[in-house]
C-alpha positions in Angstrom: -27.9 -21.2 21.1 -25.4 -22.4 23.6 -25.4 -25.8 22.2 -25.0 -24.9 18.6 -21.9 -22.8 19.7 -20.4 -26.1 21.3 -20.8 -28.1 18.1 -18.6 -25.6 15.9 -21.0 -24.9 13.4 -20.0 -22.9 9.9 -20.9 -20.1 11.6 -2.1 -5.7 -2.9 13.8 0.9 -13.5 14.4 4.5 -14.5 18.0 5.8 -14.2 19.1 7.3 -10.9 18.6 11.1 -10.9 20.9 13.0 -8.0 20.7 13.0 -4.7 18.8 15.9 -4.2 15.7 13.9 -6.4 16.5 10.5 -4.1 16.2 12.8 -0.8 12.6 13.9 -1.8 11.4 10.1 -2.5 12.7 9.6 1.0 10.4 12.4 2.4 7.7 11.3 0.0 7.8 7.8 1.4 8.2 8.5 4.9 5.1 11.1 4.5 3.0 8.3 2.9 3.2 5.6 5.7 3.0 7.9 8.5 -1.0 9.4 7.0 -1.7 5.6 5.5 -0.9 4.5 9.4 -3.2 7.7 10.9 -6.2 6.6 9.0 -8.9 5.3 11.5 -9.5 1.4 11.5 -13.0 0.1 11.2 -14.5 -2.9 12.9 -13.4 -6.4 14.0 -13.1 -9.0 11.8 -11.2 -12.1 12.4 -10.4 -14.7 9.7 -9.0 -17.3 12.1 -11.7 -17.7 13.7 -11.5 -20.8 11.1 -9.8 -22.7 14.1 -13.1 -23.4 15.5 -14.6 -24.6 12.6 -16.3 -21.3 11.6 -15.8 -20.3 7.7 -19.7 -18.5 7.4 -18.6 -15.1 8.8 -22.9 -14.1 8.0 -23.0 -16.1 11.2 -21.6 -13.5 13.6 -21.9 -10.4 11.8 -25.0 -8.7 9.2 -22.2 -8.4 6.6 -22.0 -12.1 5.3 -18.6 -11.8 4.2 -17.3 -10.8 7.6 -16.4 -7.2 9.9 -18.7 -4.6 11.5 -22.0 -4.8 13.4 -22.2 -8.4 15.6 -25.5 -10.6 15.4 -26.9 -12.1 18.6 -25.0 -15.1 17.7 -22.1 -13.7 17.3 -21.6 -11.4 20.7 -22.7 -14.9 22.0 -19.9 -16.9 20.1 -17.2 -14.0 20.9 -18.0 -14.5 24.5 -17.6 -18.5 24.5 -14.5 -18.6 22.0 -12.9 -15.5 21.7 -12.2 -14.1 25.1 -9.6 -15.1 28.0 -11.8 -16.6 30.5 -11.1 -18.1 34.0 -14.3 -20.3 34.4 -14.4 -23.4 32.5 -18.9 -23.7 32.3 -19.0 -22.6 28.4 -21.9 -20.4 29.5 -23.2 -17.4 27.7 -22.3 -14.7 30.3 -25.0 -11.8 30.4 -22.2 -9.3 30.3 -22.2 -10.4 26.6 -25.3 -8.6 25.8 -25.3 -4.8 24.8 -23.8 -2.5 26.8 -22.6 -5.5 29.1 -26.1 -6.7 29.3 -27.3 -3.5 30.6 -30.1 -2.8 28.0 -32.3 -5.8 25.9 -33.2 -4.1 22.5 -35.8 -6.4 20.6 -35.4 -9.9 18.7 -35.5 -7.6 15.6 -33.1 -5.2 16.5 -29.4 -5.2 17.0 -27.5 -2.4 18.8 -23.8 -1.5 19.0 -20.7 0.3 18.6 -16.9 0.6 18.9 -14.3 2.8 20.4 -10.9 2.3 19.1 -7.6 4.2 20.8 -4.2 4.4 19.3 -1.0 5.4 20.6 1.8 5.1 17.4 5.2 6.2 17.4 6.9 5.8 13.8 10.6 6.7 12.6 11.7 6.8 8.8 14.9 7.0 7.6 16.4 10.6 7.5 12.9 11.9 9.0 11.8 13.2 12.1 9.9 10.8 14.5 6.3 10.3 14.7 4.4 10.2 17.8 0.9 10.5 18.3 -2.1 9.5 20.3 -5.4 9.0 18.0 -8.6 7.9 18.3 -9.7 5.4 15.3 -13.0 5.0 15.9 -16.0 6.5 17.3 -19.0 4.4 15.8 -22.2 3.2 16.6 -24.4 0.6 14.8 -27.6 -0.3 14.6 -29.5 -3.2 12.3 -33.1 -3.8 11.7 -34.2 -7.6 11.0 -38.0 -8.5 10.2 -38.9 -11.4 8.4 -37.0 -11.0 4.7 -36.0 -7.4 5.4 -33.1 -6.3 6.9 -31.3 -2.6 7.1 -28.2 -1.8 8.9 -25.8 1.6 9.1 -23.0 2.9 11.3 -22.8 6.8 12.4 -19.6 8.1 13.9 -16.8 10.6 14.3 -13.7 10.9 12.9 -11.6 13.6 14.6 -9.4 13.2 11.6 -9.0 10.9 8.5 -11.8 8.7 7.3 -12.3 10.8 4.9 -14.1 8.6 1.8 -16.6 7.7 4.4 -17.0 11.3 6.2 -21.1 12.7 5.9 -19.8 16.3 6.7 -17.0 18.6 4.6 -14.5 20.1 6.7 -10.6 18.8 6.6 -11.0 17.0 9.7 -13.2 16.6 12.7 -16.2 15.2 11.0 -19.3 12.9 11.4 -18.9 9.8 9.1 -20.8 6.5 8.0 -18.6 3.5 6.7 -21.3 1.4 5.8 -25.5 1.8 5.4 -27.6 -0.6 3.5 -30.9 -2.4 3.7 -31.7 -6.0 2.1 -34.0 -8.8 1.3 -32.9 -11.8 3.0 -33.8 -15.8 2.5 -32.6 -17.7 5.6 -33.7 -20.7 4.0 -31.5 -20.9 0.9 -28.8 -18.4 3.0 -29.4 -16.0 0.4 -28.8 -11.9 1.0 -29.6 -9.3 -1.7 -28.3 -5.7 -0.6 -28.6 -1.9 -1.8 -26.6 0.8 -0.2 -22.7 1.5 1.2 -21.1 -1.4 1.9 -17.5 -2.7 1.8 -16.1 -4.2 -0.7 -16.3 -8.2 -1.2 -12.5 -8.9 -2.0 -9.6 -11.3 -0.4 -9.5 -12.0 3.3 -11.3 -9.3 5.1 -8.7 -8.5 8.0 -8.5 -5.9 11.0 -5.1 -4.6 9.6 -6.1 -2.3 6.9 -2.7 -0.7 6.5 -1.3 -4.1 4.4 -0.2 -3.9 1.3 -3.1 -6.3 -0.1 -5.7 -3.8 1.6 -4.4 -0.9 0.4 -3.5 -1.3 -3.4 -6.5 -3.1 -4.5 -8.3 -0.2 -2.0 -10.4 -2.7 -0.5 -9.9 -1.9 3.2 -12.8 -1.7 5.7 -11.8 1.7 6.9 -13.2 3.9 4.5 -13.0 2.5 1.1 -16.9 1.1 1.0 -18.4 2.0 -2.5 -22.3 2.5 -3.3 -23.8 -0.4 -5.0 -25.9 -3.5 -5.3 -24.6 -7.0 -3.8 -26.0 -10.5 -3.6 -24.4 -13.0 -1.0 -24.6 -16.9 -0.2 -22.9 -18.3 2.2 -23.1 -22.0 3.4 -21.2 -24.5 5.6 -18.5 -25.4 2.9 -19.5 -22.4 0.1 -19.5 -18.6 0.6 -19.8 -15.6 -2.4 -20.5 -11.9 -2.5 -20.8 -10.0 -6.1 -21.4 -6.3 -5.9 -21.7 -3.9 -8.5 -20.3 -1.3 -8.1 -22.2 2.8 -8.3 -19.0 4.6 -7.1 -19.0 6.4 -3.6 -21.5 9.2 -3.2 -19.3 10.7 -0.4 -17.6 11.7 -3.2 -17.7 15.1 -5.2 -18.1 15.7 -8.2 -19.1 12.1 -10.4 -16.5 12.2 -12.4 -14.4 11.1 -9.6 -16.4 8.1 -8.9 -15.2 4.7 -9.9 -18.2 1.7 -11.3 -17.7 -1.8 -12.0 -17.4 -5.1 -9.7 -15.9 -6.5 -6.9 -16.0 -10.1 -6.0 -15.1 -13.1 -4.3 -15.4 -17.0 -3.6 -14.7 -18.9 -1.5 -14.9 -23.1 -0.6 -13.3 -24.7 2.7 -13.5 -28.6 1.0 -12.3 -30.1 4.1 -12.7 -28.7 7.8 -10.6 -26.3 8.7 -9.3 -25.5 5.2 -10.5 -22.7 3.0 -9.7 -21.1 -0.3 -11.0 -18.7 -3.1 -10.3 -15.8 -5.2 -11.5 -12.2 -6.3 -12.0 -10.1 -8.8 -12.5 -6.6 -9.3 -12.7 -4.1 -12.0 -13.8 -0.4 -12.0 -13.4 2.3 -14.3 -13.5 6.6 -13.1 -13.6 9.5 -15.5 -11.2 11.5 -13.4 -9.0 9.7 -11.1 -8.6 11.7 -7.9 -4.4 12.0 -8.2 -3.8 12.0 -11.8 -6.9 14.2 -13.0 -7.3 11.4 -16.0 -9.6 8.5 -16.9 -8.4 5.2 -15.1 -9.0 1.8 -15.1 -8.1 -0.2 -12.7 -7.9 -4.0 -12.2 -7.3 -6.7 -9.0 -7.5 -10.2 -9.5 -6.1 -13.0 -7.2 -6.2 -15.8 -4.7 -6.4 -16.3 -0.5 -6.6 -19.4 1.5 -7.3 -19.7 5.5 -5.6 -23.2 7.1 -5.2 -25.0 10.4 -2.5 -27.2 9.7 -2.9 -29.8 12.1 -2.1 -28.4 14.9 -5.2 -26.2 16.3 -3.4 -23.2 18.1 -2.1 -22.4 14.2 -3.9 -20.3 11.4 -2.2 -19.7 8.4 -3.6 -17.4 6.2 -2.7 -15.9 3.0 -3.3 -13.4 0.2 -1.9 -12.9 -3.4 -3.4 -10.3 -6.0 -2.3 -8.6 -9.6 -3.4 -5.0 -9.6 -3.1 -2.1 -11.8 -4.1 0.7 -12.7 -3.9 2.6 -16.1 -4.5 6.2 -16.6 -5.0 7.6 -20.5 -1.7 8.6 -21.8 0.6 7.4 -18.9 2.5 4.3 -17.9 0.1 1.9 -16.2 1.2 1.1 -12.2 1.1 -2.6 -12.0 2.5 -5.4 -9.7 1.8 -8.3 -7.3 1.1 -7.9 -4.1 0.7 -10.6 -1.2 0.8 -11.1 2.5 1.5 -14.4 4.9 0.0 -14.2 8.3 0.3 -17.3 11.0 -1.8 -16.7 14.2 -0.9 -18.4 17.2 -3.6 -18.8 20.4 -1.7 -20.9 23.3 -4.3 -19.6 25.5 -7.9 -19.0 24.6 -8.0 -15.0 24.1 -4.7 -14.6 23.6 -2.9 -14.4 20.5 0.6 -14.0 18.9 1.0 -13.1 15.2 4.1 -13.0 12.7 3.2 -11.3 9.1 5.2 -11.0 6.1 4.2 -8.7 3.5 5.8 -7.9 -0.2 4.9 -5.8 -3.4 6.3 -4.6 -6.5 3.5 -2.7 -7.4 4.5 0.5 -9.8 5.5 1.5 -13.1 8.3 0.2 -14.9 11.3 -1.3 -13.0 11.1 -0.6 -9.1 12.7 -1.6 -5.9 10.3 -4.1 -3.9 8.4 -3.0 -0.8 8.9 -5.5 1.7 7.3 -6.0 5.9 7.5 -7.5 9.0 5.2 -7.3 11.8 5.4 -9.0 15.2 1.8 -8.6 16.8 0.4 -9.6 20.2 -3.5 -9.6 20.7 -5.2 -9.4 23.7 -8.7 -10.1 24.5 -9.0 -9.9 28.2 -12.4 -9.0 29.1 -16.3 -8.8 27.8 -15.9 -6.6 24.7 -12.5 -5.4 25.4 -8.9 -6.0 24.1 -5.8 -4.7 24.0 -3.1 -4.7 20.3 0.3 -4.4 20.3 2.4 -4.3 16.6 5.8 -3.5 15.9 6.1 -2.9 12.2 9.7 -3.0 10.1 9.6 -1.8 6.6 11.5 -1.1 3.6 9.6 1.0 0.9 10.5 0.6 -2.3 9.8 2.6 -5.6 12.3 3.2 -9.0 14.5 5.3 -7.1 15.8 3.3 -4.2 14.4 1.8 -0.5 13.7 3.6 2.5 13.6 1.7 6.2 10.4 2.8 8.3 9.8 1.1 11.6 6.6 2.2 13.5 5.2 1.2 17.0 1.1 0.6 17.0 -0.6 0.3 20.7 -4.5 -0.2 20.8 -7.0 -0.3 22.5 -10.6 -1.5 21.8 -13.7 -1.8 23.2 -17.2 -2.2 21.5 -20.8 -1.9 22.7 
């Protein structure tokens, strides 16, 4: 395994109307990023991980387009590649194994689990400031491989948020599943056909689900999996995921359920270079805000890059959405993110990330971000996040500034 490791193998205007309307958009806005930045993240994934020649994220992880439960492979490669280390042998530490090593499962089964910690401390323009401790995640994860059959889920707790992927009913404090599928898999022909929950195959799977490009096409990995069927291939140079969409099940009653597709491509031509593009399409009976049918659309393009110069990832996102409910103006826009990720030193990692959108209806101010990030992974299944976040939010009625304060930290099974 160790060898294979060392070669680098593939592994989202009106007229003004008084101040007193303009002072509630300002609370409106202010109220909508502090609950999107309280929902819980889900698991790991890491798009640059293209830097070291790995595009096939169905290398590391049972999801073959990238996040959540790690293969043997992959707990192997994070402990090579992705970690600080102070020995210089390339060896597969022991400590790399479950629970540190501590327990073996079976070849055929694959244990783990994440705990996730936030501190976050935000302050919006004429609105009281934000500060709060949180825990994101509370999961564990287990995955069943025999032969051409594979299963995996997650069980957790979400002491609050997470709510499209939460098992029980209450407001808050309940026991949730993000994802739960089982499959028939062809090693062979790197072919994976899946029933069950499972996120969505769209754009650049990343760990910050708050972005714009994750949350207005709705494709984030915390809880905004769907129920459906899926087939995957992934290769050295070519990777693809179509699922068809059956709505989410966690959700009552089926007219607010949304069916139709999601999907992606995507090709790396040359070594260290990779692009594609998504689609997706669903349609609901009932949307959840508007109480009216909805359709709603996102279609667009990514790319991953390491121009040259190997401590640099670039990587990108750029997606149309809308949405149009029956008898209203459709909500409608461009969306897109830039991300570069530098890695000086193995493990460590400093990232700048621009983020736009004018999605909405009619004419509207655009939304706009910064984020200056620092990344930490400084021990066997361990690191540490820092984010500092600027924003200005825009809609038909004016900008408002929000900066927020993220601190995490992580450690899976």
């Amino acid at each position: 395994m160790f060898a294979r490791l060392r070669e680098g193998t593939a592994l989202c205007r009106p007229p003004m109307l008084g101040m007193r309307r303009g002072h509630a958009f300002f609370v409106r806005a202010s109220l909508f990023l502090a609950f999107a930045m309280l929902a819980p993240a889900s698991a790991h994934a890491y798009p640059w991980m293209i830097r070291h020649h790995y595009t096939n994220c169905g290398l590391c992880h049972v999801d073959p387009s990238g996040s959540g439960p790690l293969t043997e492979y992959g707990r192997a490669l994070g402990d090579v590649v992705l970690r600080t280390r102070t020995d210089d042998d390339g060896a597969v530490k022991p400590s790399a194994g479950f629970l540190f090593g501590a327990v073996k499962p079976p070849e055929w089964l694959d244990l783990g689990g994440d705990l996730r910690l936030m501190l976050l401390r935000s302050k919006a323009e004429k609105s009281q400031l934000i500060d709060r401790t949180i825990w994101m995640q509370l999961d564990g994860e287990a995955t069943i491989d025999v032969g051409h059959f594979i299963a995996s889920g997650s069980l957790g707790y979400a002491p609050e948020g997470a709510l499209g992927a939460a098992l029980t009913r209450a407001p808050e404090k309940n026991l949730i599943s993000r994802q739960h599928w089982l499959g028939y898999q062809d090693k062979s022909i790197d072919l994976l056909v899946r029933l069950g929950r499972m996120n969505l195959p769209f754009g650049i799977r990343t760990v910050e689900h708050t972005l714009g490009v994750r949350q207005l096409t709705l494709t984030n990995i915390n809880d905004q999996q769907q129920y459906g069927a899926a087939v995957a291939i992934s290769s050295e140079k070519l990777r693809g995921e179509l699922m068809g969409i059956a709505g989410n099940l966690q959700l009552r009653p089926d007219d607010y359920r949304e069916r139709g597709y999601s999907a992606y491509l995507e090709w790396a031509p040359v070594e260290r270079l990779a692009f594609g593009a998504s689609s997706l399409l669903t349609h609901r009976s009932r949307d959840t805000i508007k109480l009216k049918e909805t359709w709603r659309h996102a279609h667009g393009l990514f790319a991953r890059w390491v121009p040259g110069w190997e401590p640099l990832v670039l990587q990108t996102e750029w997606d149309w959405v809308l949405s149009s409910s029956k008898d209203e103006f459709h909500r409608s826009g461009l969306v897109s993110f830039l991300q570069a990720d530098i890695e000086f030193v193995q493990g460590m990692h400093f990232m700048a990330t621009g983020e736009a959108n004018n999605v909405g209806t009619r004419e509207r101010f655009w939304t706009l971000g910064g984020w200056a990030s620092y990344a930490w992974f400084f021990a066997p299944h361990a690191d540490l996040r820092l984010d500092v976040i600027r924003q200005s939010i825009g809609s038909s009625l004016g900008s408002v500034g929000v900066t927020t304060l993220l601190l995490q930290g992580h450690m899976f099974l």
